[in-house]
MDTraj code that builds the backbone (N, CA, C; nanometers):
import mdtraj as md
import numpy as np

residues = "UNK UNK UNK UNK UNK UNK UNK UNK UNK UNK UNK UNK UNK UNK UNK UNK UNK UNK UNK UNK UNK UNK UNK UNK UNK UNK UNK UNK UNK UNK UNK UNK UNK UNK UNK UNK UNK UNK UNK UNK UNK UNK UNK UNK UNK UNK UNK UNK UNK UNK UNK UNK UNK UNK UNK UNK UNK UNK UNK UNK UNK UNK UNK UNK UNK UNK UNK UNK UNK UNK UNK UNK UNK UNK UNK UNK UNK UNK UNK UNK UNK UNK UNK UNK UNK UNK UNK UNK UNK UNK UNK UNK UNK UNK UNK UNK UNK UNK UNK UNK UNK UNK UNK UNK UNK UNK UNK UNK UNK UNK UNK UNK UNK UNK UNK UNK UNK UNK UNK UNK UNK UNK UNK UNK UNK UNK UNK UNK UNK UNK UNK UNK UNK UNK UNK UNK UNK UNK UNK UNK UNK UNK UNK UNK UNK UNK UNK UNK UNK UNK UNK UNK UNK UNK UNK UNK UNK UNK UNK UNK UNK UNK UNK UNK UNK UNK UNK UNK UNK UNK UNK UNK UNK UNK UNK UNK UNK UNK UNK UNK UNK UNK UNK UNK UNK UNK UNK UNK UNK UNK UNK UNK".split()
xyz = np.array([
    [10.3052, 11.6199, -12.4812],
    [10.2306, 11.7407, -12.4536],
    [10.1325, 11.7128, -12.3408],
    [10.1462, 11.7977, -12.2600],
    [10.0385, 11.7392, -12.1287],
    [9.9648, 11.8451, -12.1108],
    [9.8063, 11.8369, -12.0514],
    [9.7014, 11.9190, -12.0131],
    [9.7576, 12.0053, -11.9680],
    [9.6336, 12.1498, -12.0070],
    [9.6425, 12.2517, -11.9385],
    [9.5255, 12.3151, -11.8882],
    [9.5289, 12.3524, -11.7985],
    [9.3936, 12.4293, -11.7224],
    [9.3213, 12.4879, -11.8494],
    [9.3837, 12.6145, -11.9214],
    [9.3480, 12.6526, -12.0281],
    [9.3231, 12.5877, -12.1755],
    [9.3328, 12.4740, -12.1515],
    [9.2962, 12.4172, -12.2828],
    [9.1288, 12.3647, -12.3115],
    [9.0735, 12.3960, -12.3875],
    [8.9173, 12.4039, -12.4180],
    [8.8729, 12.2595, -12.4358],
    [8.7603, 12.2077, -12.3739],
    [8.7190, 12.0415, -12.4196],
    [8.5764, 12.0663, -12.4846],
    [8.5759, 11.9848, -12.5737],
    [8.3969, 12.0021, -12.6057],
    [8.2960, 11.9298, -12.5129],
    [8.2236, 11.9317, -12.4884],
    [8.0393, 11.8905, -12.3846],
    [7.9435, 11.9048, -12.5271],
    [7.9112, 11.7775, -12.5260],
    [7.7751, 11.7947, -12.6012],
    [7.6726, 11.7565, -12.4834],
    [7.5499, 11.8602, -12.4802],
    [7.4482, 11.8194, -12.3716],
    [7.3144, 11.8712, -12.4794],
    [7.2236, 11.7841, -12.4635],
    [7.0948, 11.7666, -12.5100],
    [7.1092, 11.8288, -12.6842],
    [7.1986, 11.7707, -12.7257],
    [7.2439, 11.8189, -12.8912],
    [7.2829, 11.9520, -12.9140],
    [7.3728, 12.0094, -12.7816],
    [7.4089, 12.1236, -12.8173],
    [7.5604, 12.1163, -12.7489],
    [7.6499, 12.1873, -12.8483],
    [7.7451, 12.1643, -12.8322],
    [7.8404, 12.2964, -12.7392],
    [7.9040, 12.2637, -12.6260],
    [7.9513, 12.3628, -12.5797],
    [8.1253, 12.3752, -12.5258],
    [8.2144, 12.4323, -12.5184],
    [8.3157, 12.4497, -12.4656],
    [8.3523, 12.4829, -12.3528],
    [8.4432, 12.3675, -12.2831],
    [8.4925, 12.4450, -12.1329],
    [8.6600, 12.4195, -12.0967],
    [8.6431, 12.4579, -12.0304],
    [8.8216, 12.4705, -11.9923],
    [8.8726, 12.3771, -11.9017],
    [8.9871, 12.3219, -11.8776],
    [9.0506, 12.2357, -11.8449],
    [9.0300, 12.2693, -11.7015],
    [9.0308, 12.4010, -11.6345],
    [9.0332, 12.4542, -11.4831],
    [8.8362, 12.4383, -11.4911],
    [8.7615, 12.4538, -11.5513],
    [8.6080, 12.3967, -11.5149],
    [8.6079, 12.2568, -11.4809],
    [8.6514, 12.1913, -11.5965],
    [8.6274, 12.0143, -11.5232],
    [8.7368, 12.0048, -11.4118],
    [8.8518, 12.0540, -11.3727],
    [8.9259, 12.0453, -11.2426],
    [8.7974, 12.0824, -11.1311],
    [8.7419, 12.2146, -11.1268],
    [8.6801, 12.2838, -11.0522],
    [8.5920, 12.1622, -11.0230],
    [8.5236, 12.0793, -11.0880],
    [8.3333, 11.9882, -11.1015],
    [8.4498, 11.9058, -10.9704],
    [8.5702, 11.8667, -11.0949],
    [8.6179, 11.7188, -11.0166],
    [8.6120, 11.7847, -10.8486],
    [8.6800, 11.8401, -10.8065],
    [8.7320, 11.9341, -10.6907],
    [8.5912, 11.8980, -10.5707],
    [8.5089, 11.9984, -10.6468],
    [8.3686, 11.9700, -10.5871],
    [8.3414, 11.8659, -10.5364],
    [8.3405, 11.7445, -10.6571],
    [8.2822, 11.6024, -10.5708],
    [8.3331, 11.5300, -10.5378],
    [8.4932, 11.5311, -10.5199],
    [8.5447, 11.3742, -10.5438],
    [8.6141, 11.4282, -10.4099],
    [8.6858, 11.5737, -10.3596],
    [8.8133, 11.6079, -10.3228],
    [8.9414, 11.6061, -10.3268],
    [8.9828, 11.7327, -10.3085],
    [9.1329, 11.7333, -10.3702],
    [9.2154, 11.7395, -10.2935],
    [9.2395, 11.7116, -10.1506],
    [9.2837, 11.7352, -10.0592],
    [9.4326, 11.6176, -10.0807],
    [9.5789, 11.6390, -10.0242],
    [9.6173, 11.4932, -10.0525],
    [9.7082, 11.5932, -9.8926],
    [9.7252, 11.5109, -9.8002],
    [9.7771, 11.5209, -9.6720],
    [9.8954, 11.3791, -9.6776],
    [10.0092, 11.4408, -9.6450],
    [10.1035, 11.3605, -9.5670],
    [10.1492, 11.4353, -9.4271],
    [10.1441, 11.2969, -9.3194],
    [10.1240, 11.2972, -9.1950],
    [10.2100, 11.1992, -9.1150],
    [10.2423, 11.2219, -8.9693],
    [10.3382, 11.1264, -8.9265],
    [10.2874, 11.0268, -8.8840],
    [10.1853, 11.0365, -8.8261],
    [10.1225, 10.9079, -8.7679],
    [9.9793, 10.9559, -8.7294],
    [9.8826, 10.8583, -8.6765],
    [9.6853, 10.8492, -8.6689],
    [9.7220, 10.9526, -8.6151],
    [9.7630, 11.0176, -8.5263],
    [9.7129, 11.1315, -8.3995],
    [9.7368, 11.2464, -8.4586],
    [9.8043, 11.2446, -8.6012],
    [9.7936, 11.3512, -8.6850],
    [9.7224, 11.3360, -8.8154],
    [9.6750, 11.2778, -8.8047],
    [9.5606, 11.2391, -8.9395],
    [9.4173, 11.3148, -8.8628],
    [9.4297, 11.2447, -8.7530],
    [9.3035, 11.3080, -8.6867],
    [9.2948, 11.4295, -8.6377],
    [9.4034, 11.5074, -8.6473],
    [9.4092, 11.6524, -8.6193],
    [9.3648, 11.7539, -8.7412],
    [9.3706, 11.6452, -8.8598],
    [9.3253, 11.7480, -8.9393],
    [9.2188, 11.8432, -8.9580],
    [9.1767, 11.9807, -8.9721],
    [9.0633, 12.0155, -9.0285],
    [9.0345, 12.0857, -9.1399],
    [8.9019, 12.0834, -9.1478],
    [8.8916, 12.1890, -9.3152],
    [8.9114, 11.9862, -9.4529],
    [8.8741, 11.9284, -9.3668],
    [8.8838, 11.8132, -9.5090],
    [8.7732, 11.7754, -9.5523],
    [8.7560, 11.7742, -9.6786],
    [8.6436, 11.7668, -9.7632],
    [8.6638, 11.6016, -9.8016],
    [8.5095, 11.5477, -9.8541],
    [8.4604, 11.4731, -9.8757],
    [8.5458, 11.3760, -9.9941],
    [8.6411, 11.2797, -9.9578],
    [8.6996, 11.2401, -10.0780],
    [8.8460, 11.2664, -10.0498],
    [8.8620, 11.3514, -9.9688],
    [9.0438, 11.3948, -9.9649],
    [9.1411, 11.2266, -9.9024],
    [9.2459, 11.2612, -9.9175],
    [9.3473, 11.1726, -9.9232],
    [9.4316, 11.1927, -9.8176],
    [9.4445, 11.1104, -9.7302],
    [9.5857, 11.1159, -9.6319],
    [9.6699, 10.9944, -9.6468],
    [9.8169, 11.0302, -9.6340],
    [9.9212, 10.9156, -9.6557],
    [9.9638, 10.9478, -9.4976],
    [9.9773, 10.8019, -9.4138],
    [10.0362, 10.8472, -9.2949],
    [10.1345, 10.7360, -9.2410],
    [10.2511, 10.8003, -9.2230],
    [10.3574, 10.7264, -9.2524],
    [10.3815, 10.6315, -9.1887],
    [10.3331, 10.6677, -9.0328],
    [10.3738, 10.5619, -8.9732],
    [10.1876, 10.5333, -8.9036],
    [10.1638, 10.4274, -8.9270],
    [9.9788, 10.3949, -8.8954],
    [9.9605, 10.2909, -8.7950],
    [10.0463, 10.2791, -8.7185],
    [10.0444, 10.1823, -8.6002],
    [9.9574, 10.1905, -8.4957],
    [9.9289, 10.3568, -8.5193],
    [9.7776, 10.3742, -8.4000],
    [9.6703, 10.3636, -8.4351],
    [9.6816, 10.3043, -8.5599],
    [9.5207, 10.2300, -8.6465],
    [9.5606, 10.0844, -8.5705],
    [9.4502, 10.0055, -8.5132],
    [9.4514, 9.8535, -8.4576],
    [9.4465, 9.8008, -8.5640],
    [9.4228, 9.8308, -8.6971],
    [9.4516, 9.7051, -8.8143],
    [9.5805, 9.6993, -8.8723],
    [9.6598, 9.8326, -8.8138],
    [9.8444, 9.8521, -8.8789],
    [9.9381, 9.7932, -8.7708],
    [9.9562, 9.7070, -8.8099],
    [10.0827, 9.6241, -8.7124],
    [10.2221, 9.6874, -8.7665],
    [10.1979, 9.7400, -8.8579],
    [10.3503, 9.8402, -8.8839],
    [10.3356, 9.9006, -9.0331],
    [10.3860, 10.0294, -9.0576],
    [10.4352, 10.0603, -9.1803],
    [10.3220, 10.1537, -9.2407],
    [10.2963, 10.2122, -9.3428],
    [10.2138, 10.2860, -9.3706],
    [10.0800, 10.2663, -9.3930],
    [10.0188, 10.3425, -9.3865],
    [9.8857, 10.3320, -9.4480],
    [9.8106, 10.4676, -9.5319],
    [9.7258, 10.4420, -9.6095],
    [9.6481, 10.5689, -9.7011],
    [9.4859, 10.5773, -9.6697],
    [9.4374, 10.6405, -9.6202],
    [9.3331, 10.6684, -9.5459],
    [9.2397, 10.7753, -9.6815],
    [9.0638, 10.7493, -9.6979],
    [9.0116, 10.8520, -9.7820],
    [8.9107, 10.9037, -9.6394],
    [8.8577, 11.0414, -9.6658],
    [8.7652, 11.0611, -9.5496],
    [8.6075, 11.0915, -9.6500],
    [8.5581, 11.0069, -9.5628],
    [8.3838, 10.9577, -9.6374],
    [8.2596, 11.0731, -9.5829],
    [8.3267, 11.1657, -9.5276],
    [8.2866, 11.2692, -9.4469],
    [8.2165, 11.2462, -9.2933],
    [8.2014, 11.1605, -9.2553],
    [8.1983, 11.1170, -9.0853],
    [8.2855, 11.0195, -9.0424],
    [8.4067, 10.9549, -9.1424],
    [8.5012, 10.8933, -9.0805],
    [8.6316, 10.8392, -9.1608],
    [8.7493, 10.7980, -9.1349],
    [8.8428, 10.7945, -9.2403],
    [8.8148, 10.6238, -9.2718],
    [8.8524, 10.6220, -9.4019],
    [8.8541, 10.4605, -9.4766],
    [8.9689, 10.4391, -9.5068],
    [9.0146, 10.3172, -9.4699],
    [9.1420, 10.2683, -9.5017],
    [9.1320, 10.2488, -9.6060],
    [9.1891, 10.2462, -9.7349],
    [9.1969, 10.1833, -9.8630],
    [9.3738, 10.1397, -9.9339],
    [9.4783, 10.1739, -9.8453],
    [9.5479, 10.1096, -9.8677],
    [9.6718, 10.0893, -9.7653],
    [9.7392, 9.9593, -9.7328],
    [9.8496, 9.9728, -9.5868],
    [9.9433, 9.9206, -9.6894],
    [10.0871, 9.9781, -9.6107],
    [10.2152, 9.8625, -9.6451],
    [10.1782, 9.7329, -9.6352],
    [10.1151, 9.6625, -9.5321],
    [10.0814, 9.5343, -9.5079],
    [10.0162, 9.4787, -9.5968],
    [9.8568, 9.5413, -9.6355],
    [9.7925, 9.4961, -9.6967],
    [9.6647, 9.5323, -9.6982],
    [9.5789, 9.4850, -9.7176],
    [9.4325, 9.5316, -9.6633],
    [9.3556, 9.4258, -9.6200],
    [9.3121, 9.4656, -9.4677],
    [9.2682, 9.3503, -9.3836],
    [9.0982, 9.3590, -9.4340],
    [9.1190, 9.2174, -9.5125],
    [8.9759, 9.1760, -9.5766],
    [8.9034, 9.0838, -9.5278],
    [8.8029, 9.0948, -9.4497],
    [8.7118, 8.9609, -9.4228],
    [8.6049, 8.9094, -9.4802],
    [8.6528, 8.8215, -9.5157],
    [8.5495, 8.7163, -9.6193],
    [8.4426, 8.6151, -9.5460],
    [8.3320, 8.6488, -9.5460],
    [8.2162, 8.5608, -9.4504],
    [8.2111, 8.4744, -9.5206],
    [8.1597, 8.3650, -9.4986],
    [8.1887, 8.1995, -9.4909],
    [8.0740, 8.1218, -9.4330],
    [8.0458, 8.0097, -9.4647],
    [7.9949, 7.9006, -9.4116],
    [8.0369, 7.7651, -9.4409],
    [8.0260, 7.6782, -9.3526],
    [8.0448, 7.5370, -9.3676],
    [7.8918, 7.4405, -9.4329],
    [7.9373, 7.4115, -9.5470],
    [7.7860, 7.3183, -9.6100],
    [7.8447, 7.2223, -9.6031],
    [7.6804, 7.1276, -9.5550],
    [7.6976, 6.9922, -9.5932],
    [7.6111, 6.9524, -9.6314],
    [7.5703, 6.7983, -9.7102],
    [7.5196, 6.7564, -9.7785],
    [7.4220, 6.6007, -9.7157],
    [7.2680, 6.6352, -9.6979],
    [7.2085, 6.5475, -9.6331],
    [7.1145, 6.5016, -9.8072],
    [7.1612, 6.3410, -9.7527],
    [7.0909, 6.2979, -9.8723],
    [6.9415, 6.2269, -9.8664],
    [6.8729, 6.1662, -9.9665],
    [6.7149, 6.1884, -9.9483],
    [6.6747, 6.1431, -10.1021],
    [6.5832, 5.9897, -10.0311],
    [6.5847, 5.9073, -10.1599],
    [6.4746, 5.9972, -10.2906],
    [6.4183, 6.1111, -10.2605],
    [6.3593, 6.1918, -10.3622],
    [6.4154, 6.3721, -10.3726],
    [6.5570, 6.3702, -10.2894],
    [6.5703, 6.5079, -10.2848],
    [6.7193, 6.5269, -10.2457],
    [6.8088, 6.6280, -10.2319],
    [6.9241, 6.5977, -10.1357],
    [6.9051, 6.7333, -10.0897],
    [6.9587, 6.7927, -9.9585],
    [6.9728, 6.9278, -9.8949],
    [7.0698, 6.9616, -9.9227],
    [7.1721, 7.0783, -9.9306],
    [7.2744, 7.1520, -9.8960],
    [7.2302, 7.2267, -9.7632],
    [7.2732, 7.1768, -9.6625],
    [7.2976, 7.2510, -9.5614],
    [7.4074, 7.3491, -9.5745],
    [7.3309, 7.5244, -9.4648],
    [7.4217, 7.5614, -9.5114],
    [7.4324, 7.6104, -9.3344],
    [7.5277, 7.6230, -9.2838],
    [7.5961, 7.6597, -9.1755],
    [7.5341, 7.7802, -9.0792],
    [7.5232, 7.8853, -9.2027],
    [7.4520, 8.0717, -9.1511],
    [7.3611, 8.1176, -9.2091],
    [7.3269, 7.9725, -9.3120],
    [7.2520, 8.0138, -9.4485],
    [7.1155, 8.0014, -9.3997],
    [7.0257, 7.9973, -9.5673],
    [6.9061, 7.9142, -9.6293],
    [7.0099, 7.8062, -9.7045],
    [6.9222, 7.6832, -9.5968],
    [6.9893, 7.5602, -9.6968],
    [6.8648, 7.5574, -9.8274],
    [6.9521, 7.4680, -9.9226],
    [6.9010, 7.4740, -10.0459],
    [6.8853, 7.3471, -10.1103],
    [6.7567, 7.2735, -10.1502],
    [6.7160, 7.1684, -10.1634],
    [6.7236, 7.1722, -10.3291],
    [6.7813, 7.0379, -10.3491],
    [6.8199, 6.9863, -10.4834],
    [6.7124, 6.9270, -10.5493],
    [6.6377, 6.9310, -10.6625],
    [6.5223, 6.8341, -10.6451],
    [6.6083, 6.7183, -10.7436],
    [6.5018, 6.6078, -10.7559],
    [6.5393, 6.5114, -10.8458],
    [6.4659, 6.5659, -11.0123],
    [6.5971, 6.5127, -11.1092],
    [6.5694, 6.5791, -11.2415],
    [6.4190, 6.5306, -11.2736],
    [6.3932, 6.5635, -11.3972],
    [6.3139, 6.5591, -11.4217],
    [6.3075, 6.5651, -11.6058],
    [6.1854, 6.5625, -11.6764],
    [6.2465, 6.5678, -11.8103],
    [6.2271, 6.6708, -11.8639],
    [6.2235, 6.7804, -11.7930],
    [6.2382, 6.9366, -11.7865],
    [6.3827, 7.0194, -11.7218],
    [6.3700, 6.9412, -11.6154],
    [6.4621, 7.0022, -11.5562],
    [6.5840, 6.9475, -11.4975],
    [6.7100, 6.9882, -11.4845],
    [6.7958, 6.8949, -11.4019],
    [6.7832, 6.8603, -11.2685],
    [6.8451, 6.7554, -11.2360],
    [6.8183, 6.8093, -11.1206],
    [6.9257, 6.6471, -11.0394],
    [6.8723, 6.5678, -10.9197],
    [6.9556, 6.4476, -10.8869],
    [6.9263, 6.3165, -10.9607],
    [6.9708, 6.1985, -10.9631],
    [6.9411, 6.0836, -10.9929],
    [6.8550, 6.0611, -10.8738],
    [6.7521, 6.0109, -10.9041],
    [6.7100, 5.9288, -10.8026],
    [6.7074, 5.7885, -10.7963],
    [6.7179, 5.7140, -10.6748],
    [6.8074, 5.5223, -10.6700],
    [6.6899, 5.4652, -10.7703],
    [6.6001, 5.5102, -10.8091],
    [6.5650, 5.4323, -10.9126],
    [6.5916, 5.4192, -11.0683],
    [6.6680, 5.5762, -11.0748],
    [6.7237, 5.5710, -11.1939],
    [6.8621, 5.5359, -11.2275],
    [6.9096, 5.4909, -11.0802],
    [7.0449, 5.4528, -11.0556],
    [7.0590, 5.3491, -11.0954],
    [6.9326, 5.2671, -11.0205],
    [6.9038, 5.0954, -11.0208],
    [6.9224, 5.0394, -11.1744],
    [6.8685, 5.1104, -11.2247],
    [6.8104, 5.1254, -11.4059],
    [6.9841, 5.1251, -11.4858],
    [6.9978, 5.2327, -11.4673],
    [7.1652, 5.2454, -11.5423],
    [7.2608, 5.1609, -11.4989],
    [7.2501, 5.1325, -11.3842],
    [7.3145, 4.9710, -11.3442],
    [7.2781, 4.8654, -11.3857],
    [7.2115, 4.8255, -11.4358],
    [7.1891, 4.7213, -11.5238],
    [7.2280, 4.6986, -11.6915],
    [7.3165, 4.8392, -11.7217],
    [7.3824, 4.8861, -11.8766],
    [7.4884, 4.8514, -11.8567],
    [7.5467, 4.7648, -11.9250],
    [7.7097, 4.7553, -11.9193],
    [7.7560, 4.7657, -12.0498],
    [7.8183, 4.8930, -12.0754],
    [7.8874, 4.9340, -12.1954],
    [8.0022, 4.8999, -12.2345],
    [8.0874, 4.8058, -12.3085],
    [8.2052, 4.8600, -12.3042],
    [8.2930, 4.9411, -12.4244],
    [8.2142, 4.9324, -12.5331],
    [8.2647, 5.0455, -12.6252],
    [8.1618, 5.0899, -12.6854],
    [8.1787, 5.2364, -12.7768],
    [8.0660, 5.2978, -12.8273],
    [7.9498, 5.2551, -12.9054],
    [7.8394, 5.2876, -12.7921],
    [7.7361, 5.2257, -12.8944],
    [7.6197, 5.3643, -12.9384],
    [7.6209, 5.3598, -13.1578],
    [7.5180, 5.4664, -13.1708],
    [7.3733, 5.3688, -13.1571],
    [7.3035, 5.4037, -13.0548],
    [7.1902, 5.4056, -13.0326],
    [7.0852, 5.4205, -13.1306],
    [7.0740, 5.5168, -13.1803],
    [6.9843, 5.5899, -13.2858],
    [6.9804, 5.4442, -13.4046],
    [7.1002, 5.4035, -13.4487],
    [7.1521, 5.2959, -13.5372],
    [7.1009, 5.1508, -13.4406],
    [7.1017, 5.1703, -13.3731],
    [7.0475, 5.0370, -13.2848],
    [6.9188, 4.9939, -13.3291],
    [6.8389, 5.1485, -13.2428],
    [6.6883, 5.1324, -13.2878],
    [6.6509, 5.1239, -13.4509],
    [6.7072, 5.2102, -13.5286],
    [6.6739, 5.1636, -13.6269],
    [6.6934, 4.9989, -13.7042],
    [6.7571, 4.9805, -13.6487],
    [6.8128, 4.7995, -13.7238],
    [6.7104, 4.7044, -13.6660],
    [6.6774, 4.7687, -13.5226],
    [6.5933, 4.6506, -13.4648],
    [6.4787, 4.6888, -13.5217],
    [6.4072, 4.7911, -13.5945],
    [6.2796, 4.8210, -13.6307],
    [6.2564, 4.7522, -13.7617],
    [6.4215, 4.7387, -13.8829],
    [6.3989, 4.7057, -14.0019],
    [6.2711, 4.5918, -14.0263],
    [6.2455, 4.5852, -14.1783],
    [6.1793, 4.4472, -14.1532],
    [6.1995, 4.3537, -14.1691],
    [6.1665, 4.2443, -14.1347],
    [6.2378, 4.0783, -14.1342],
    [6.2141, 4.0247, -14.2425],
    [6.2828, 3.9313, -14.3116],
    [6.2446, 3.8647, -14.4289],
    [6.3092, 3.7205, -14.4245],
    [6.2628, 3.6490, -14.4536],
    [6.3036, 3.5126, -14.4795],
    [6.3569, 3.4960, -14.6108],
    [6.4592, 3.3841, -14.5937],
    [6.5357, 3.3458, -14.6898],
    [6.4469, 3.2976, -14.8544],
    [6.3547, 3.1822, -14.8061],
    [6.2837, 3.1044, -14.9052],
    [6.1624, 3.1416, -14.9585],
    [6.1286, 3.0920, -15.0363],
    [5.9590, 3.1589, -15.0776],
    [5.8892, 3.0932, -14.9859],
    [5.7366, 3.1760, -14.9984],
    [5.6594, 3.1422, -14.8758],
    [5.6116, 3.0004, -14.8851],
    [5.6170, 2.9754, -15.0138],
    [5.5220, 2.8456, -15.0016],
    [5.6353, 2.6886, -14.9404],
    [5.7731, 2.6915, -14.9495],
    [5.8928, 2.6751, -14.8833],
    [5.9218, 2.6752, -14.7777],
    [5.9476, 2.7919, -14.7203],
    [5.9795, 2.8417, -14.6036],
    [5.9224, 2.7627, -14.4961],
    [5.9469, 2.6684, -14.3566],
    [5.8658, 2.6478, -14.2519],
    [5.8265, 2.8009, -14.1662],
    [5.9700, 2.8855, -14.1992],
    [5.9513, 3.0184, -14.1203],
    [5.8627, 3.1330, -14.1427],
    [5.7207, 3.1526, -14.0973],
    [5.6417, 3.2295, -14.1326],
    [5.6927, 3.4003, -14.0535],
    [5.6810, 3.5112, -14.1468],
    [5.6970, 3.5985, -14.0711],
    [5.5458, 3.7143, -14.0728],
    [5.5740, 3.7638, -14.0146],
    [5.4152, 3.8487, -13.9352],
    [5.4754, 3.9731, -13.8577],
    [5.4930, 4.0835, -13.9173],
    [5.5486, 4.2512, -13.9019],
    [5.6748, 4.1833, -13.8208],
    [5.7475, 4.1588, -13.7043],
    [5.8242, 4.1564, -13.6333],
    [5.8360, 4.0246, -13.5893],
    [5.6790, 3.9238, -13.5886],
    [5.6860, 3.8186, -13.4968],
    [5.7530, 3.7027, -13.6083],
    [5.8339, 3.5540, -13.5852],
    [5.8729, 3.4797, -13.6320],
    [5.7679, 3.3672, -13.5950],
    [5.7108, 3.2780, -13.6807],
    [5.6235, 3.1622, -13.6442],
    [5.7016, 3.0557, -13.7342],
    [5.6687, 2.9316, -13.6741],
    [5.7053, 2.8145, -13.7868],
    [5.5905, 2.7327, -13.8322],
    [5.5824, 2.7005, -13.9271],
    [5.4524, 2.6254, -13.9865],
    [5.5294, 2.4638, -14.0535],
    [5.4710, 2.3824, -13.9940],
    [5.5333, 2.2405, -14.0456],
    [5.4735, 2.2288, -14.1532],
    [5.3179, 2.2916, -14.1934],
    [5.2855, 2.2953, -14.3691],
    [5.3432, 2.3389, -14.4711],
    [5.4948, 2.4113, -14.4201],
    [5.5358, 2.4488, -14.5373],
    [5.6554, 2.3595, -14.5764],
    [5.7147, 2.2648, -14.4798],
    [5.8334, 2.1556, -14.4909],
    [5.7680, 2.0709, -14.6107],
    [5.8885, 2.0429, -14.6956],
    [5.8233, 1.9551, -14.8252],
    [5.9150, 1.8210, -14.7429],
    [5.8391, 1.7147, -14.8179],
    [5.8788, 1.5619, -14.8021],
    [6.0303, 1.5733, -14.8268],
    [6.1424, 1.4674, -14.7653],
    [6.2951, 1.4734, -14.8259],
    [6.2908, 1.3900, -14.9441],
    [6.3481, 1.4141, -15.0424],
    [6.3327, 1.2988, -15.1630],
    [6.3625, 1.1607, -15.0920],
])
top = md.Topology()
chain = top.add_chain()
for i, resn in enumerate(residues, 1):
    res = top.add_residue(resn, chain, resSeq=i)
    for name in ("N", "CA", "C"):
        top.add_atom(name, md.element.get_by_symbol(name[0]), res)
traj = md.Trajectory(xyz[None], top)
């Protein structure tokens, strides 16, 4: 079943509910968008047209007297002071602006140069923010040689445990003191 001019749609506007007809919302569309659809032989008849409203459509078959149609069709909208290409047989000639960056480095910073730009300066991280290594924190992690997983967290804790000696104190040459190891020759007994 397909639309009909005469078929009623509901509009709710500011909580009130109203009815309109399929030929009203044609009419709004009409108004702003244009309804115009032109097929044409080529530019020198696209541009002959008059009476075209804001939004209308031309298909023109052959568009070779457009300098961006090297052959074959094109579909033209008119913006009301000039026609827009929006679609060719070929394609649509798109230019993409560009620059060439490069990268100047800097023992507290690095640049991105940018070619057409604002170059854009990298800082070094921080313990807020990311940011580069700097060669001193390079220097530092070069001196870690990992070769299989180590939990850390389990590290520190083992090295914090507390120490205990084997023998009783009065025994023991090995005196201990929170972390530190001492030896005391007062505690070695005579050998039988």
């Amino acid at each position: 079943m397909g639309l009909q001019t005469s078929d009623h749609f509901p509009i709710s506007r500011a909580g009130t509910l109203y009815k309109v007809t399929g030929s009203d919302i044609i009419a709004l569309i009409q108004a702003n968008v244009g309804t115009g659809e032109y097929e044409v032989a080529n530019i020198a008849a696209r541009n002959a047209l008059t009476g075209v409203s804001l939004g209308d459509r031309v298909f023109v078959v052959d568009a070779t007297g457009d300098a961006t149609v090297s052959s074959g069709w094109a579909i033209y909208v008119w913006r009301g002071a000039a026609w827009t290409k929006v679609a060719e047989e070929e394609g649509l000639d798109v230019v993409v602006g560009g620059c060439n960056l490069t990268y100047t480095a800097g023992a507290s910073n690095g640049i991105v140069v940018s070619s057409n730009g604002t170059d854009a300066t990298l800082p070094a991280a921080d313990g807020t923010n990311a940011g580069l290594m700097v060669p001193a924190q390079f220097s530092k992690l070069g001196f870690i040689a990992v070769t299989q997983g180590v939990d850390l967290d389990a590290m520190e804790s083992a090295s914090h445990a507390a120490v205990t000696t084997g023998g009783s104190a009065s025994t023991n040459p090995i005196v201990v003191t929170g972390q530190a190891l001492t030896f005391s020759i007062a505690n070695l007994t005579t050998a039988p």
